[in-house]
Backbone bond lengths (Angstrom), bond angles and torsions (degrees), N, CA, C in turn:
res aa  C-N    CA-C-N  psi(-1)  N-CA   C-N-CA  omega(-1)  CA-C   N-CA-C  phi
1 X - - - 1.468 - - 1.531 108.97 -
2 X 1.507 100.29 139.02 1.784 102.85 -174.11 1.573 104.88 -63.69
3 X 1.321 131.21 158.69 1.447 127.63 158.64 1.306 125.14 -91.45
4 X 1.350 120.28 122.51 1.707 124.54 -166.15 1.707 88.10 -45.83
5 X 1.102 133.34 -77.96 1.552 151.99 -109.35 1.764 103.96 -136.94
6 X 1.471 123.16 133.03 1.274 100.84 161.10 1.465 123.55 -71.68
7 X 1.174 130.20 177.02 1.121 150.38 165.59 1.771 106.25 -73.10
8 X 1.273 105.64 135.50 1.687 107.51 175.79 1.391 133.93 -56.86
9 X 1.575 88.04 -18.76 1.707 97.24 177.87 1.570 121.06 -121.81
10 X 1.672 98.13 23.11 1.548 119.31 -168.35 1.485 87.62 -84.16
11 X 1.490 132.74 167.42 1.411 131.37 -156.40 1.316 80.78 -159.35
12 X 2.154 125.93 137.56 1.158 145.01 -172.21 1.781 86.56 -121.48
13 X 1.546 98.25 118.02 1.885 85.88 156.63 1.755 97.95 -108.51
14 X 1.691 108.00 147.44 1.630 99.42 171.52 1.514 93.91 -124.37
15 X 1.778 88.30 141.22 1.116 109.14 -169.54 1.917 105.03 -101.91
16 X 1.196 114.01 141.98 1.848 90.49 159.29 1.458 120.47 -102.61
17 X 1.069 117.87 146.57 1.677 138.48 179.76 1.200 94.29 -42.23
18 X 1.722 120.57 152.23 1.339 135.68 129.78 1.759 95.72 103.47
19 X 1.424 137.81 -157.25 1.123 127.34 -151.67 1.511 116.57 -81.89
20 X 1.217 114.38 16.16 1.774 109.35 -176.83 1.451 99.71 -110.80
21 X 1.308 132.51 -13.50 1.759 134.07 140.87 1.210 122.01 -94.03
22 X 1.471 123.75 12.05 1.864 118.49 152.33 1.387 101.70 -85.22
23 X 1.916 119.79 -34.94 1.682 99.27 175.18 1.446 105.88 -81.52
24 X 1.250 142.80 -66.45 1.159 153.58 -145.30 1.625 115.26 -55.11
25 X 1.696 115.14 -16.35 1.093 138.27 -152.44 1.813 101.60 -92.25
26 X 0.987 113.75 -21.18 1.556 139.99 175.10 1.682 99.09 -64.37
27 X 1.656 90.48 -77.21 1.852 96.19 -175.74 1.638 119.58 -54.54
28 X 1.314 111.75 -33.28 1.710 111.95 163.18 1.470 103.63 -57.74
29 X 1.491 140.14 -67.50 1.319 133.48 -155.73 1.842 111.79 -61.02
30 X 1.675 94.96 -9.73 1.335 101.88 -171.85 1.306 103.70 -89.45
31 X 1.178 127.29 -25.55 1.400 149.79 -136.44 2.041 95.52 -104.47
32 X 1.410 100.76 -43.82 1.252 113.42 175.39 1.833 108.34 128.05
33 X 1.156 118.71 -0.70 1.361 120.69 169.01 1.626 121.19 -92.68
34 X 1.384 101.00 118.40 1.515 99.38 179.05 1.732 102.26 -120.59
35 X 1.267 131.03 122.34 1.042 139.01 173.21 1.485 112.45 -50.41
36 X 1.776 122.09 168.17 1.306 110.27 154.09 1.380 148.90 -81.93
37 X 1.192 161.14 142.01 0.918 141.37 169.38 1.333 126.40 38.87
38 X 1.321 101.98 -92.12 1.698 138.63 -170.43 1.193 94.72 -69.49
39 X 1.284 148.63 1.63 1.629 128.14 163.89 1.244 115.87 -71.47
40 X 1.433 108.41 -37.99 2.245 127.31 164.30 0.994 116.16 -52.91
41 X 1.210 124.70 -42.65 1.205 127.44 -170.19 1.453 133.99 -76.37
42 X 1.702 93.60 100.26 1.659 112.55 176.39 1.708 110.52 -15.12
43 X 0.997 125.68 118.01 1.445 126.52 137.83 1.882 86.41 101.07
44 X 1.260 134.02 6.89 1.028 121.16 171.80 1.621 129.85 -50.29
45 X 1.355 119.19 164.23 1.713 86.80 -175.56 1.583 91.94 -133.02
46 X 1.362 133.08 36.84 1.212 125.04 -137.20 1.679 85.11 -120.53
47 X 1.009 138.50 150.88 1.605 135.24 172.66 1.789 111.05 -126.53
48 X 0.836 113.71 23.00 1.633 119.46 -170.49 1.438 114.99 -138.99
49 X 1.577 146.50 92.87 1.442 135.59 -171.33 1.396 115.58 -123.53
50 X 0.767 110.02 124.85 1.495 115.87 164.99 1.748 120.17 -54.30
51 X 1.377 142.13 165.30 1.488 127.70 -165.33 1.447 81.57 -167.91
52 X 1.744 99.12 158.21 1.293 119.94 -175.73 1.580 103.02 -49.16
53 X 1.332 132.58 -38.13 1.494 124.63 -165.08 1.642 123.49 -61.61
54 X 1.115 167.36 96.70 1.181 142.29 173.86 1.082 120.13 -34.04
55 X 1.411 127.05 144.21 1.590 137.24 -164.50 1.419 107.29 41.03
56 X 1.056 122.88 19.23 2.028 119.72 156.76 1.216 121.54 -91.36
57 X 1.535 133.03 99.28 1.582 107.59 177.55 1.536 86.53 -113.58
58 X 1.804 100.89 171.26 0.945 110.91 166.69 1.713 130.07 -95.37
59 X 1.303 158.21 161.48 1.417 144.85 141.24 0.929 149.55 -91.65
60 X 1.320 161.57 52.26 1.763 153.66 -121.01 1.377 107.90 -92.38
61 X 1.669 91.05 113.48 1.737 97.82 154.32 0.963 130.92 161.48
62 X 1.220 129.37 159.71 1.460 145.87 -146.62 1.672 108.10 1.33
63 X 1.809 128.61 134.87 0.809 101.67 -176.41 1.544 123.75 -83.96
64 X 1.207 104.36 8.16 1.865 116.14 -168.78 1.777 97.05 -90.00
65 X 1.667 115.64 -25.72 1.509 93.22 172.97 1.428 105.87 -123.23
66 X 1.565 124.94 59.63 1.301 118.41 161.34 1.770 86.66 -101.97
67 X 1.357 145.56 13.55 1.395 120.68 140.17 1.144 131.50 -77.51
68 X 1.286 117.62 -21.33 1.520 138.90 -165.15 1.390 99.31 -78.19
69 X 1.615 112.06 -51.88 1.309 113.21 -171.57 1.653 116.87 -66.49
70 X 1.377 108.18 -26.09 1.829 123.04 170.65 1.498 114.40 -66.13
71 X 1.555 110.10 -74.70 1.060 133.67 165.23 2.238 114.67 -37.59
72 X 1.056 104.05 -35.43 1.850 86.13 155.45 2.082 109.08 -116.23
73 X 1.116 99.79 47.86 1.393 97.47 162.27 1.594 111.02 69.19
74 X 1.576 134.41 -12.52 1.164 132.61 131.33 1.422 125.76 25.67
75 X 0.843 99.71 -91.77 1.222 146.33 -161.72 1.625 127.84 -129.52
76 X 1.492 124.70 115.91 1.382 106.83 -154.36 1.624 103.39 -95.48
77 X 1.266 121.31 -19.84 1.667 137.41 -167.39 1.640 97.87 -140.65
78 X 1.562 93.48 140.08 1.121 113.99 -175.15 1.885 107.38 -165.00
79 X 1.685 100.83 157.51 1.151 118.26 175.23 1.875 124.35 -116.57
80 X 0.910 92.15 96.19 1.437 104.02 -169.96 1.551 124.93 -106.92
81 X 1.640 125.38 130.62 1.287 119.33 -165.11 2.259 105.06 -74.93
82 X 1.065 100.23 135.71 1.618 87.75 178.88 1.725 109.34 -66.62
83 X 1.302 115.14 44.14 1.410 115.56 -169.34 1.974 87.39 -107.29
84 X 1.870 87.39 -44.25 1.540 97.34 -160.41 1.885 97.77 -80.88
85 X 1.304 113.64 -27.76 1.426 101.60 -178.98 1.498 103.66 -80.76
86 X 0.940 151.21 -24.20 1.307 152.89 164.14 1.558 102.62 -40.19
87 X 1.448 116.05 -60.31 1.804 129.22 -168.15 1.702 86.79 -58.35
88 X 1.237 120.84 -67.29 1.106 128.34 -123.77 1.888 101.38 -90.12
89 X 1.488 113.66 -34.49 1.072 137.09 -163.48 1.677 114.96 10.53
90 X 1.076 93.01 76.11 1.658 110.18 -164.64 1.749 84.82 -88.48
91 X 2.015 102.63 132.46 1.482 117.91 174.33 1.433 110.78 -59.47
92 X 1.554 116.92 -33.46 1.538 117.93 -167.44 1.219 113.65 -103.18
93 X 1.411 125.64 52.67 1.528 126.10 -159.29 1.860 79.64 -143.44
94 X 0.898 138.74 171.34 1.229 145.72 -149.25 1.959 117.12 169.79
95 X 1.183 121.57 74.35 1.361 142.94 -152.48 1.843 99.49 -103.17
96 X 1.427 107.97 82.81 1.301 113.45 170.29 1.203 138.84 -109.89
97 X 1.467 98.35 27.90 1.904 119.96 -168.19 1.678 96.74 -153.98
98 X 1.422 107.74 120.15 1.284 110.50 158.87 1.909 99.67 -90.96
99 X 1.143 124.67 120.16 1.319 118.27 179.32 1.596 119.50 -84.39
100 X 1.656 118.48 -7.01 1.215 131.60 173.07 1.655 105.01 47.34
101 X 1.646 106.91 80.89 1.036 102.00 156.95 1.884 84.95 -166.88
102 X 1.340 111.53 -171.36 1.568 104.47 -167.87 1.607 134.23 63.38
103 X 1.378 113.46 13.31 1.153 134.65 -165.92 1.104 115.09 -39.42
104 X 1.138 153.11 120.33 1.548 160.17 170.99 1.334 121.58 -132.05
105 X 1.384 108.54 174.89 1.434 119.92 -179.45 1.499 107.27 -130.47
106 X 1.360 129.47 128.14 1.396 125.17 162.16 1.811 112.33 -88.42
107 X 1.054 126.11 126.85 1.355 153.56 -118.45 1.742 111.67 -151.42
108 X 1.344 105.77 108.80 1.570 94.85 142.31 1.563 124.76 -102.76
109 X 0.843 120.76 151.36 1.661 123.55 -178.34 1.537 124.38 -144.19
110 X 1.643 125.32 145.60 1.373 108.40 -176.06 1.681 94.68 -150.63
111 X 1.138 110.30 166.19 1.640 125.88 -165.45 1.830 84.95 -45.58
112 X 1.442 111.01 157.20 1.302 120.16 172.30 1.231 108.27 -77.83
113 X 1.117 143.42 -36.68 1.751 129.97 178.90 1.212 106.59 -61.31
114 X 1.530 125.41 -42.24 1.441 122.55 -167.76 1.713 103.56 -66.74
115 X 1.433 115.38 -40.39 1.943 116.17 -174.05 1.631 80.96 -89.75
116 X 0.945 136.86 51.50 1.916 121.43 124.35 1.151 123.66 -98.80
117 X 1.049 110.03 -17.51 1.825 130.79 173.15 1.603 115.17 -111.28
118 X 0.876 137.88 -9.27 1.752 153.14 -144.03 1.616 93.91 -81.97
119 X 0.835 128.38 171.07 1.465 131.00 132.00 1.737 104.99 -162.94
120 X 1.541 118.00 121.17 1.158 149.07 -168.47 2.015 83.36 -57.19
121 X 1.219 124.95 -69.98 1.296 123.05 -163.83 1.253 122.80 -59.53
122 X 1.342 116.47 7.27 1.586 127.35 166.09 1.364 118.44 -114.75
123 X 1.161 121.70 -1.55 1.108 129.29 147.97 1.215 124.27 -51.80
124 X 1.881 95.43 127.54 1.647 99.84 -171.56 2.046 109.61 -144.21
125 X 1.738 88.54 -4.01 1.873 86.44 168.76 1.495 81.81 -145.06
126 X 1.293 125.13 151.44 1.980 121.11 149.54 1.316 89.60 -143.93
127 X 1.604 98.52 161.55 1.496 127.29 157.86 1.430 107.40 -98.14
128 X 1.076 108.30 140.86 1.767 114.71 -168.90 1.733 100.11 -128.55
129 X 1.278 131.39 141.75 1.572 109.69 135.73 1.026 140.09 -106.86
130 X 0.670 172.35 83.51 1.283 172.35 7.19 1.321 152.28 117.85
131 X 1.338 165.92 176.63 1.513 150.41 117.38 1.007 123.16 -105.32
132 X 1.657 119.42 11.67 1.691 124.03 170.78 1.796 104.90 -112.29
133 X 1.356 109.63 44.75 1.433 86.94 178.62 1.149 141.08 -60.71
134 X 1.461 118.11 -13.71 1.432 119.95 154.24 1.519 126.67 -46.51
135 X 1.219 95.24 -58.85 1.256 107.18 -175.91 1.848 107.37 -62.15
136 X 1.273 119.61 -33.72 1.588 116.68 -167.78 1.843 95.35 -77.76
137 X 1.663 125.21 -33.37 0.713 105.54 176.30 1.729 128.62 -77.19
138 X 1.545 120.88 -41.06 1.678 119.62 149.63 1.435 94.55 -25.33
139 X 0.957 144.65 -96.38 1.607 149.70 -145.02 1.462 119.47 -46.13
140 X 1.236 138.14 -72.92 1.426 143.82 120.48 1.206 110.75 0.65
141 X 0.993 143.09 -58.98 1.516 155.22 -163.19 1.848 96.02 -51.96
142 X 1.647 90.44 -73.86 1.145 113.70 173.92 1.408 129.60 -23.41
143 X 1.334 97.98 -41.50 1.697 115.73 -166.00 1.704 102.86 -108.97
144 X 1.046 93.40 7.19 1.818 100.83 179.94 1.728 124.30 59.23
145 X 1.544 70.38 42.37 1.642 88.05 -179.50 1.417 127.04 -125.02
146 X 1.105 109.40 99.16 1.841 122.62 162.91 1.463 116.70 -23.54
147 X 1.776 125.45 99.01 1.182 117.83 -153.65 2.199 76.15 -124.88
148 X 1.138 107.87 137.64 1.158 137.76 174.33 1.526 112.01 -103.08
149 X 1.670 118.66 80.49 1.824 109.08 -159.07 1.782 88.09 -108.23
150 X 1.866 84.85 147.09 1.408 104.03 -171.16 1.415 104.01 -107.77
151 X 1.469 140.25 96.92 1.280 132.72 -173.40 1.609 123.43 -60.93
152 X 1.071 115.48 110.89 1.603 125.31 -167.44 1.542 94.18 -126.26
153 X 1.010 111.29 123.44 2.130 117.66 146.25 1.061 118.23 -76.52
154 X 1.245 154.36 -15.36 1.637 156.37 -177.91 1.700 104.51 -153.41
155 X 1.537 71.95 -176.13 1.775 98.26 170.49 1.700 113.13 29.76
156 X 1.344 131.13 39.04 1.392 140.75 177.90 1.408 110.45 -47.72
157 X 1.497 117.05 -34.80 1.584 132.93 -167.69 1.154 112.52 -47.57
158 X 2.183 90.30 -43.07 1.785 88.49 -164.88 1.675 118.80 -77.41
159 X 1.730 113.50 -13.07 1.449 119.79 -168.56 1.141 115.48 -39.49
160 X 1.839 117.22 -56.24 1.321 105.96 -178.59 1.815 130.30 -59.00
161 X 1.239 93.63 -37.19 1.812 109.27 -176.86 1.193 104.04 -51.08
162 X 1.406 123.18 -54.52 1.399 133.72 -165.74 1.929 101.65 -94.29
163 X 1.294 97.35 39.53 1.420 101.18 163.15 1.817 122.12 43.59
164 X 1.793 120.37 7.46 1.245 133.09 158.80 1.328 113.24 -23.35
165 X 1.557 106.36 -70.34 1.318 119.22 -159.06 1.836 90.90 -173.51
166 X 1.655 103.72 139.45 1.079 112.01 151.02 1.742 145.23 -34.57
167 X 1.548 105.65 -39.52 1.378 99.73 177.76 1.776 102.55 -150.56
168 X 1.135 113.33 163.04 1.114 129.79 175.44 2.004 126.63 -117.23
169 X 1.535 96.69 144.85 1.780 96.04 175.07 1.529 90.58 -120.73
170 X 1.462 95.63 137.54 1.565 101.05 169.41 1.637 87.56 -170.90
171 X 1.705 97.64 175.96 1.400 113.29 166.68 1.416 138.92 -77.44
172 X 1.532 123.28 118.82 1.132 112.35 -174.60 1.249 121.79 -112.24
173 X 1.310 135.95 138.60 1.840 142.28 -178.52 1.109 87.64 -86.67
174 X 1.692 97.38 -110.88 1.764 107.73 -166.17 1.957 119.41 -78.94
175 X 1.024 104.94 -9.33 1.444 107.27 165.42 1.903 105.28 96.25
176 X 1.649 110.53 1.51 1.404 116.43 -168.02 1.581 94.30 -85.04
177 X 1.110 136.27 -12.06 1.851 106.52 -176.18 1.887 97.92 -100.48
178 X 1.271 111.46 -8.35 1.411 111.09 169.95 1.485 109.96 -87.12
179 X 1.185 113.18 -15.17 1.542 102.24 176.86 1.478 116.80 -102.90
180 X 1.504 110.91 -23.77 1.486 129.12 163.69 1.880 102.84 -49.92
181 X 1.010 109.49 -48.75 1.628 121.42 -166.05 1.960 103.10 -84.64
182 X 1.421 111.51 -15.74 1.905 100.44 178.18 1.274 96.33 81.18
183 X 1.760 119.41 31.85 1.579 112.28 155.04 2.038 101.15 -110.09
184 X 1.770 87.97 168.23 1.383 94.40 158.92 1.375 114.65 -151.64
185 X 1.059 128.52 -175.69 1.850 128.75 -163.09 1.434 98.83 -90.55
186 X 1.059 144.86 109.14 1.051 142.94 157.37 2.015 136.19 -75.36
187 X 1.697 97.29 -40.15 1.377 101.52 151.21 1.713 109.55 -159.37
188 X 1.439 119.61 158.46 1.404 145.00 -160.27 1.276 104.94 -82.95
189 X 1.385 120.02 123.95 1.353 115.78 176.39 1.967 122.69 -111.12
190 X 1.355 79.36 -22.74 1.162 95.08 -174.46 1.575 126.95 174.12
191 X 1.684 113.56 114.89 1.835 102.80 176.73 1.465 114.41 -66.64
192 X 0.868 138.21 135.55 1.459 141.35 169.75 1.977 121.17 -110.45
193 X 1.205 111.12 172.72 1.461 113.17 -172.08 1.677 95.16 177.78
194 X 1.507 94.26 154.45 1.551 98.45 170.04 1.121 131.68 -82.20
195 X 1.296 125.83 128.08 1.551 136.73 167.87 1.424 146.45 -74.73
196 X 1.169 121.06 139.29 1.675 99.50 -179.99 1.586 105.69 -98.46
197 X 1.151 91.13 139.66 1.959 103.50 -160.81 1.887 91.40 -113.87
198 X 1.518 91.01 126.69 1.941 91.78 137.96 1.476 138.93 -150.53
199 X 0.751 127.83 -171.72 1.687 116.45 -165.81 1.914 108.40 -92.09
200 X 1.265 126.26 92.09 1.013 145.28 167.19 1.778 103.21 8.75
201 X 1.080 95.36 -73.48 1.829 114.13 -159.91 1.421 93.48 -64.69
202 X 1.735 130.28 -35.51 1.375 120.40 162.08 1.375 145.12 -20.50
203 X 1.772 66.94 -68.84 1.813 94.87 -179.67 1.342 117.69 -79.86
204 X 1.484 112.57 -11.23 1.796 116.60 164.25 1.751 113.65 -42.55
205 X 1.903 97.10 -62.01 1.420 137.65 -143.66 1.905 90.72 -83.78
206 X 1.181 95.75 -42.36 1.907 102.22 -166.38 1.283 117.23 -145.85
207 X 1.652 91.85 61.27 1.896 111.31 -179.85 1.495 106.11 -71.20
208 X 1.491 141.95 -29.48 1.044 128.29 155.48 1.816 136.41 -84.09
209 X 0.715 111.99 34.25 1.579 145.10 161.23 1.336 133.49 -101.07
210 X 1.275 105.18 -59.50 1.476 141.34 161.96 1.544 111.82 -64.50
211 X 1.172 108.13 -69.38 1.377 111.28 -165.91 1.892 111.01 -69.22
212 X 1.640 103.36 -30.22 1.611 99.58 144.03 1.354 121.86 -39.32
213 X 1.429 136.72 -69.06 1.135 112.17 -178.57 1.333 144.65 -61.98
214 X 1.318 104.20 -39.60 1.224 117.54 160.16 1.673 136.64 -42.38
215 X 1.488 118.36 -29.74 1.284 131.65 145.59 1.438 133.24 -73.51
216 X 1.263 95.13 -23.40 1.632 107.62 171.76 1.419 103.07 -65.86
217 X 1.410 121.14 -66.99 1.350 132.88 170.61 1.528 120.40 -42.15
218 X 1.051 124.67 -61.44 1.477 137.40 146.07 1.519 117.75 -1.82
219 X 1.472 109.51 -69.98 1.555 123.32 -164.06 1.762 82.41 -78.44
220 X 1.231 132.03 -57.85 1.490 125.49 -170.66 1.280 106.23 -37.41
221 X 1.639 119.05 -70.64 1.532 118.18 178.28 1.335 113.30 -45.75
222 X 1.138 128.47 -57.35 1.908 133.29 -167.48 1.402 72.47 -69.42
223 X 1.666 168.28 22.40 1.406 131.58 160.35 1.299 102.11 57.58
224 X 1.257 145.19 59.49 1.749 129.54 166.87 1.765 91.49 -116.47
C-alpha cells in the first residue's frame, strides 16, 4: 500500500536529469545508494524512486529547481551544479561537498568576427542572453558595466545570428556547440562543478542523518 505522507525521518535526495546524474550516479553507488530499476530506464517518465536505503528515496528534476526543492525543505539532499547555486543563492541551501564531477565553465562568448576586434575591457553597456541573469548582472556590476540580460532557457548559440543580442553567457564543457554556431569565449566567469546541497534547517534538526551522508560522500570523493 502507497503511503499518504512521508515519515519525519524519511530523507528526499533531488537529483537533476541529464548529465550531472550520469556522473554523480557513480559516487552515490559508492557511497552505498543504489536507485531502483526505473531510474535507468531510457524514456521513463516516473520522477519518484525508491533506493536500496530505508527511508532514502530519490527525486528527478529540472536542474535549475533541485535548489528550490532543498532550499524550502522539499527535499532535504540534493545535487546541484554551482552554476545554479550561484543564480539562485538561496540563504537555506547549505553546499558542503564539492563532488568534482560535471565540470564546466561559465562563459561569455560572441560570433568570432566580432572578438577579432572586441575588447571585453571597454565595455561599458552589453546585451547578453542568457539563463543566469542574476548572476550576469552581479558580474557586470562588478566591472562597472551596464549588462542588458535577455532571459533564454536553451539554444543561446542562436541569439547572436538571429540578431537577439550580440553576445551570450552560458555554460561551456568542451567548447564544440560554440564553435559549431561561429562563437568564441571571450571572458571567464566562472569554473563550476557539482555540489552536494542540503537544506540548512535540516541539518540543524537531523545532523546525524544528514551529516551521515555527507561523510559517506566525502570519503568517496577524497578516494579513502
Amino acid at each position: 500500500m502507497k503511503k499518504e505522507q512521508d515519515s519525519p525521518e524519511d530523507l528526499l535526495l533531488a537529483l537533476p536529469k541529464g548529465r550531472v546524474a550520469d556522473e554523480v550516479l557513480p559516487l552515490l553507488r559508492a557511497a552505498g545508494i543504489e536507485p531502483e530499476a526505473e531510474f535507468g530506464r531510457p524514456g521513463s517518465r516516473k520522477l519518484r524512486f525508491t533506493t536500496n536505503v530505508p527511508g532514502l528515496e530519490i527525486i528527478r528534476v529540472r536542474s535549475f529547481d533541485v535548489a528550490t526543492f532543498v532550499a524550502f525543505g522539499a527535499a532535504q539532499l540534493g545535487v546541484a551544479g554551482s552554476d545554479v547555486l550561484m543564480e539562485f543563492d538561496y540563504q537555506e541551501v547549505y553546499a558542503p561537498l564539492d563532488l568534482r564531477v560535471a565540470r564546466c565553465r561559465l562563459v561569455v562568448a560572441e560570433p568570432a568576427e566580432l572578438a577579432s576586434s572586441d575588447d571585453p575591457d571597454r565595455w561599458s553597456h552589453i546585451r547578453v542572453a542568457t539563463k543566469y541573469p542574476e548572476i550576469c548582472r552581479r558580474h557586470f556590476a562588478a566591472r562597472g558595466v551596464q549588462a542588458e540580460c535577455i532571459k533564454l532557457n536553451g539554444a543561446m548559440e542562436l541569439a547572436p545570428g538571429l540578431r537577439l543580442c550580440r553576445r551570450i553567457v552560458d555554460v561551456v564543457d568542451t567548447g564544440r556547440t560554440l564553435q559549431a554556431n561561429g562563437l568564441v569565449e571571450v571572458e571567464h566567469i566562472a569554473d563550476c562543478s557539482a555540489r552536494l546541497i542540503v537544506n540548512r534547517s535540516a541539518l540543524k534538526t537531523r545532523p546525524e542523518s544528514l551529516g551521515l551522508w555527507i561523510e559517506r560522500l566525502r570519503k568517496v570523493v577524497d578516494g579513502a
